[in-house]
N, C-alpha and C positions, 0 to 999 in steps of 0.2 A: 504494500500500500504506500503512497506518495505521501511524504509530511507538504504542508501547508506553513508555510513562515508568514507571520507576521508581525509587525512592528508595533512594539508599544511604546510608550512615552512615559515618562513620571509625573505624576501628578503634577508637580510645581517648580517651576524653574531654583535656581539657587544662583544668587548674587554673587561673583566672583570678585567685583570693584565695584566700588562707587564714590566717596569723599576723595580716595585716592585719584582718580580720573580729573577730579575739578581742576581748572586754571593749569595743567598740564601741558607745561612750555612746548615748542613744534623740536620735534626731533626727542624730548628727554622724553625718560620711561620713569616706569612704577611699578615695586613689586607689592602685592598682597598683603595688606597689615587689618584691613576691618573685620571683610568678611570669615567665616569658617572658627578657625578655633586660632588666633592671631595671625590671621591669613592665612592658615594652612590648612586643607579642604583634605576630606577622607573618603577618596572611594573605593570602600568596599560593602562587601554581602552585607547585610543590616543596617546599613548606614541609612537616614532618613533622606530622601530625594536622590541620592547618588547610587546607593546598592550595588554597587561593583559593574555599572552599565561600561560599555566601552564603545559608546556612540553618542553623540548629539547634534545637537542645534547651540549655537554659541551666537548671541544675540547682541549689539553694540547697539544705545541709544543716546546719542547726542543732542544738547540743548543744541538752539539758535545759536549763527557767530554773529558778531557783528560784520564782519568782512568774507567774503568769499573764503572756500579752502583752496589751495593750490591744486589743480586736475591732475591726480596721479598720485595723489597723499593718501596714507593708509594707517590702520591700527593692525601693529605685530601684536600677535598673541604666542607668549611663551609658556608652556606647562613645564615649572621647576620640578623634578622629578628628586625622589630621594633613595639611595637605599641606606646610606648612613649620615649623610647629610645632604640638605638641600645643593643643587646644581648653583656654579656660583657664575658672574660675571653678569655684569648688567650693560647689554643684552649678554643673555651666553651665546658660546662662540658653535652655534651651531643654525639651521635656518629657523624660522620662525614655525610654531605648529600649527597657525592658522595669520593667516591674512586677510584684514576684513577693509576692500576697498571702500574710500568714501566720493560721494559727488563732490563734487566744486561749488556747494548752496551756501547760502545766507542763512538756513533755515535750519531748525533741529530735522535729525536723520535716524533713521532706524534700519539696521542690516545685520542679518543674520544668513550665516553661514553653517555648513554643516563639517562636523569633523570626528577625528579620533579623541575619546578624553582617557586619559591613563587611570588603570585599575593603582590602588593605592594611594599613600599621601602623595599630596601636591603644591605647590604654591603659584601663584599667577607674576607674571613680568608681562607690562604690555607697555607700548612704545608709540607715541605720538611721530608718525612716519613720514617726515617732508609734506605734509597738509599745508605749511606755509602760515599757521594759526594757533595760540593758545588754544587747547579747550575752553568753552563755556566754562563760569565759575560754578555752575550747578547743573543738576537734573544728566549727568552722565554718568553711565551703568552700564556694567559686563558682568552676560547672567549665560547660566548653563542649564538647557533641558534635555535631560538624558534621554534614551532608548537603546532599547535591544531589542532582540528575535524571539519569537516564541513560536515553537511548533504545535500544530494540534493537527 
């Protein structure tokens, strides 16, 4: 008999940044410090919203700028991986695990990507990428809704 995959989602997204993100000079980054357990997120099996999924949707929401962004400016998303201590260098010296482009607006932005999210702990490093603009002083957030596969 043939399994049937399908895709589930977790109930509720999980904030991976956000105070962090404000006023976030162009070019300079930010690693993890609100969100999770002093910024450092736990995905595995019983964990509430994460559960050890190794899939999602990874979601960037931008206030208003005043000024255009630069055309070809991006938000790096780096997943700090650990097995005895967190990944170091800001950025670390490897490519980015999600790249989330943005338009060239004046206006608040919403963009979501899809990607791999790592089983176990983690920390976020994200990277205001040649946009040409501070971030907005507020209303900026990097959230994760997991999924996996399930056969029936």
């Amino acid at each position: 008999m043939a399994v049937v995959l399908k895709q589930l989602e977790q109930g509720a997204a999980v904030t991976l940044l956000s105070t962090e993100l404000n006023a976030l000079a162009n070019n300079a980054g930010v690693t993890s410090s609100v969100g999770g357990t002093a910024g450092a997120f736990s995905n595995v099996v019983g964990t509430t919203n994460m559960d050890g999924n190794p899939r999602g949707k990874i979601e960037f929401k931008m206030g208003g700028t005043v000024t255009a962004l630069t055309a070809g400016g991006s938000i790096k998303v780096w997943f700090l991986k650990t097995v005895t201590g967190y990944e170091s260098g800001t950025p670390p010296v490897r490519n980015p695990d999600v790249v989330i482009p943005l338009d060239a607006l004046t206006v608040a932005q919403t963009v979501t990507r899809e990607c791999l999210i790592p089983v176990g702990s983690f920390k976020i490093y994200a990277q205001n990428s040649a946009t040409g603009q501070a971030m907005p002083a507020t209303l900026n957030t990097l959230s994760v809704l997991l999924n996996t596969d399930q056969g029936i």
